[in-house]
C-alpha positions in Angstrom: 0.0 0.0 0.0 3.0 2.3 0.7 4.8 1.9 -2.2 1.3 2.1 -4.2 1.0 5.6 -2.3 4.8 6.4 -3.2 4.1 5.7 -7.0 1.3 7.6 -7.3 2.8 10.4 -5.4 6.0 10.2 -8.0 4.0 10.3 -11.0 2.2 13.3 -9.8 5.9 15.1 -9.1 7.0 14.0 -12.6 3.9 15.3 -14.0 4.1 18.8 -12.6 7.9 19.2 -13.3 6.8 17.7 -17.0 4.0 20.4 -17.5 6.5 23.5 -15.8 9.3 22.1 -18.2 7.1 22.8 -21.3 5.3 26.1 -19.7 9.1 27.2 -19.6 10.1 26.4 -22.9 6.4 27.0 -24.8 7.6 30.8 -25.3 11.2 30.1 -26.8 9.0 28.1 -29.5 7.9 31.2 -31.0 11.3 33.6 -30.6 12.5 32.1 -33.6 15.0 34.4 -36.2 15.0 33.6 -39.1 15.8 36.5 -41.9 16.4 33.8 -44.4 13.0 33.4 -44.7 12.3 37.1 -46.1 12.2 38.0 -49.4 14.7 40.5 -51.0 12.3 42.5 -52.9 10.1 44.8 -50.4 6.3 43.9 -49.8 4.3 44.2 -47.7 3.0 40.6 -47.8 5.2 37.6 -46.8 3.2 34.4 -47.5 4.8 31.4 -46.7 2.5 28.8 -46.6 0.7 30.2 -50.0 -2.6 30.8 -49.3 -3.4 34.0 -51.8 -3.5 34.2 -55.6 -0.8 36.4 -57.5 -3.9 38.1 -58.3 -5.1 38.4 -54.7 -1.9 39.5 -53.8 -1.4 42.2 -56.3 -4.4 43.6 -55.4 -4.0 43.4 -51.7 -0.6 45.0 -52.0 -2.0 48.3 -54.2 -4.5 48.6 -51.2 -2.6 48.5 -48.3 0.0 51.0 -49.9 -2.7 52.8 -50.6 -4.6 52.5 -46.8 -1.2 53.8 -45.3 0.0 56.7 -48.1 -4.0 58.5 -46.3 -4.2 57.4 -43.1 -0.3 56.6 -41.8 -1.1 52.9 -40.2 0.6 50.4 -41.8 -0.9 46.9 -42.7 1.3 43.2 -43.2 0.5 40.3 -44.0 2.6 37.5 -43.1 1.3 33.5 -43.5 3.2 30.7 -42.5 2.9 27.0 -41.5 5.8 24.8 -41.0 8.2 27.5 -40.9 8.2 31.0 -39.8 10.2 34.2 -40.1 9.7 35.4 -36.6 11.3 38.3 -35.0 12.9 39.0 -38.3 9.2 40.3 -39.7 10.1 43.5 -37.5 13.5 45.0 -38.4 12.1 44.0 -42.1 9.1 45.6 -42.0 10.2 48.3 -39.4 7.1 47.7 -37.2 6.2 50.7 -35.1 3.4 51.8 -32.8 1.2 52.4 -35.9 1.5 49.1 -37.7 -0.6 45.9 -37.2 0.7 42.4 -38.6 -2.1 40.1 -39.2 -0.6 36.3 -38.9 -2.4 33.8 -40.6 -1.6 30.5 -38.9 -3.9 27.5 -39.9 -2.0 25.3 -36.7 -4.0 26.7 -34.2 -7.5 27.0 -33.1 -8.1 30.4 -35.2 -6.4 30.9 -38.1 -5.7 34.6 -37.5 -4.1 36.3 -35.0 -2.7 40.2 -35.0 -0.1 42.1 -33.8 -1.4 45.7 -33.1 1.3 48.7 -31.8 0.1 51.2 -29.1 -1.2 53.6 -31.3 -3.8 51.6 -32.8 -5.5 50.6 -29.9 -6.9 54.3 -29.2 -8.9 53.8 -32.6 -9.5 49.8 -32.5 -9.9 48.8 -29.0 -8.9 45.1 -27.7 -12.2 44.4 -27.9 -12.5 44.8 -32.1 -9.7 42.6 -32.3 -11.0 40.5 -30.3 -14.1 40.3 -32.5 -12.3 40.9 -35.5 -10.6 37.1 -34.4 -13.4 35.7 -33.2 -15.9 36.2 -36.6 -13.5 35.4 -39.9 -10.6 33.5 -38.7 -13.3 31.0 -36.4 -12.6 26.8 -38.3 -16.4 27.6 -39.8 -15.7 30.7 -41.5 -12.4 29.2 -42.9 -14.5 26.1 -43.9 -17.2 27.7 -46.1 -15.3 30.9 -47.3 -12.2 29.8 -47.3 -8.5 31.0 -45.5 -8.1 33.7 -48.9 -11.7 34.9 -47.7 -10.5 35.6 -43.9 -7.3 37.1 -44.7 -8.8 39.4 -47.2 -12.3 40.4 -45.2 -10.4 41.1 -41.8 -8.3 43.6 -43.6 -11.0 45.0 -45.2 -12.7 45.6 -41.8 -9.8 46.9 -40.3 -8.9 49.3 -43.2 -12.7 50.8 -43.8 -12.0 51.8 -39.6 -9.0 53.3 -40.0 -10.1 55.1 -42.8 -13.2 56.6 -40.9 -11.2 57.3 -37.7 -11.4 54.0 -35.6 -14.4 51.9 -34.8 -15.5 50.1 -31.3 -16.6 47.4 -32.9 -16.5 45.1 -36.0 -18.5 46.4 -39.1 -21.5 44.1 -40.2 -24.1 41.8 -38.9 -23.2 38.2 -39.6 -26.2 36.0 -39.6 -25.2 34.1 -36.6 -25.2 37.4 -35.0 -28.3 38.5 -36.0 -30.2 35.4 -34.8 -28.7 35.7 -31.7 -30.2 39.4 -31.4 -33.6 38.2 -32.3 -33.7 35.4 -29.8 -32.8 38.2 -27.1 -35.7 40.7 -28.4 -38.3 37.8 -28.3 -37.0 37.0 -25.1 -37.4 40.8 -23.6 -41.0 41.0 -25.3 -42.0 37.4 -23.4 -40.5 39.0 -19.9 -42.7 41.8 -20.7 -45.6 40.3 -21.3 -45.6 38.1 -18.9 -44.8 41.1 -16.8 -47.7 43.5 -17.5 -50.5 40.6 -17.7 -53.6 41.3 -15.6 -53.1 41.7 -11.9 -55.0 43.4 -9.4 -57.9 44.4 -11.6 -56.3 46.2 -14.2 -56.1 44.9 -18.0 -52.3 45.7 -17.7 -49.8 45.4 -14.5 -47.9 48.9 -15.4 -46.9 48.6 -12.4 -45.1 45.2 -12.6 -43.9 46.0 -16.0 -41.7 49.0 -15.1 -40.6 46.5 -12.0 -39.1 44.1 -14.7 -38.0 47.0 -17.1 -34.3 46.7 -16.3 -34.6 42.9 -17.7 -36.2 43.2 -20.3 -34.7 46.2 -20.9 -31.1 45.0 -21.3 -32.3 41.5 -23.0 -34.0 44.2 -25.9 -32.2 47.1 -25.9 -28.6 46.2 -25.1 -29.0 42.7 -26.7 -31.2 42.9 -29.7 -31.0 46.3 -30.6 -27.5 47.4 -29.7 -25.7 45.2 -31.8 -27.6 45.6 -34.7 -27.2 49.6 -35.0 -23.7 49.8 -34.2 -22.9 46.8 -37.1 -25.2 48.3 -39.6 -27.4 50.7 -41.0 -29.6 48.5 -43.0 -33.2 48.9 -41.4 -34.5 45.5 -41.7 -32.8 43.3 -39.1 -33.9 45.8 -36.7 -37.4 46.1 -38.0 -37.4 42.2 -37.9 -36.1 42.7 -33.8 -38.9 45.0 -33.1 -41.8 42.7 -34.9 -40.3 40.1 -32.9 -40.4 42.0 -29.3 -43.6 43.0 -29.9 -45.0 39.1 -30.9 -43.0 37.8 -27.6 -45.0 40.8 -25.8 -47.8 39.6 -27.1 -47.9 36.5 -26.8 -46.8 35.8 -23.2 -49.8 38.7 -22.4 -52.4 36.9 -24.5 -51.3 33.3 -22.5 -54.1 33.5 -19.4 -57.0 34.7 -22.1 -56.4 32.1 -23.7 -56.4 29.6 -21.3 -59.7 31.1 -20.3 -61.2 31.0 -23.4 -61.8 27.1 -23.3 -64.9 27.0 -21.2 -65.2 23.2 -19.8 -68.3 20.8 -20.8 -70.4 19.3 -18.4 
């Protein structure tokens, strides 16, 4: 039983030491140097494991020179899969508190990930890169558009915010999104109906409604509507949020009358 205990107790030990061993040496994994790996030609694109088109990257380079010759942020691009450049993008590309390198990395979880200087952050918060992240470099949007597809849209979004002075969050409503806006407004419009139903003698609790305003408020207005008008201007998935509040409303306020209006048989 001892030596059971002692054997368990030194497979623990060697697992801990095993898992502070790689903690330790996970960041020297990615401090790699290696200039050979540049081009000689300048360009503001450096893609290693070939994901865009000569076209796509013709095109892509006239922009970005183009995005930085009116606004002064500078944009690269650098893919990579079994090998990478690392530390040597900087010095090449002269990386500065106004630059942002997106990395395109199909290894990991997310294909993209972004290196943003100091400067950028007071016009693209954490958060939009976050989001940014999050909505094209996610395995489904990779999947059915394609890796081309998120390289090319991310930097789309981030120029079209630089261009009109910074954005706090990501610009357009992805149909995921969208859904997930609706569910909240039909959600706030069932809390409020079920809220102001008859109470007390009056055909609506007004009362009980203004109670539950700061839930249903925040599940229609922060969550349903939010979202949608700081994404977008296009009218409909709004409209479509407000039909949908007011059906939820509706509904849940309509339940007792109908459950009255069943009269039994004798």
């Amino acid at each position: 039983m001892q030596h059971l205990t002692l054997k368990r107790l030194f497979s623990s030990v060697a697992a801990l030491c095993l898992a502070i061993t790689a903690w330790a040496m996970a960041p020297a994994a990615y401090a790699f140097d290696n200039p050979e790996l540049l081009p000689d030609t300048p360009t503001p694109i450096i893609d290693l494991a070939q994901t865009l088109t000569s076209t796509q990257e013709e095109l892509l380079t006239s922009s970005l020179a183009k995005l930085e010759a009116e606004t002064g942020f500078k944009l690269r691009v650098l893919t990579q899969f079994d090998r990478t450049p690392g530390r040597a993008v900087k010095d090449f590309w002269g990386l500065d508190e106004k630059s942002v390198l997106l990395i395109a990395d199909q290894r990991g979880g997310n294909l993209l990930g972004f290196n943003v200087g100091d400067d950028v952050y007071s016009l693209l918060p954490r958060t939009f890169w976050i989001e940014l992240q999050t909505r094209y470099g996610n395995q489904f949007f990779v999947r059915d558009n394609g890796e081309d597809q998120s390289i090319l849209q991310a930097l789309d979004s981030v120029a079209g915010c630089l261009r009109q002075g910074g954005c706090k969050v990501v610009p357009g409503l992805p149909r995921e999104q969208w859904i997930l806006t609706l569910i909240t407004s039909v959600l706030g419009g069932i809390v409020l109906g079920i809220a102001a139903q008859p109470r007390g003698g009056k055909m609506v609790a007004w009362q009980w409604a203004l109670i539950f305003a700061p839930l249903w408020g925040i599940l229609f207005i922060a969550f349903g509507i939010g979202p949608v008008v700081s994404r977008t201007a296009d009218w409909l998935p709004l409209l479509r949020n407000i039909i949908g509040f007011a059906l939820g409303a509706l509904a849940a306020y309509l339940t007792p009358f109908i459950g009255q209006s069943s009269p039994s048989e004798t």
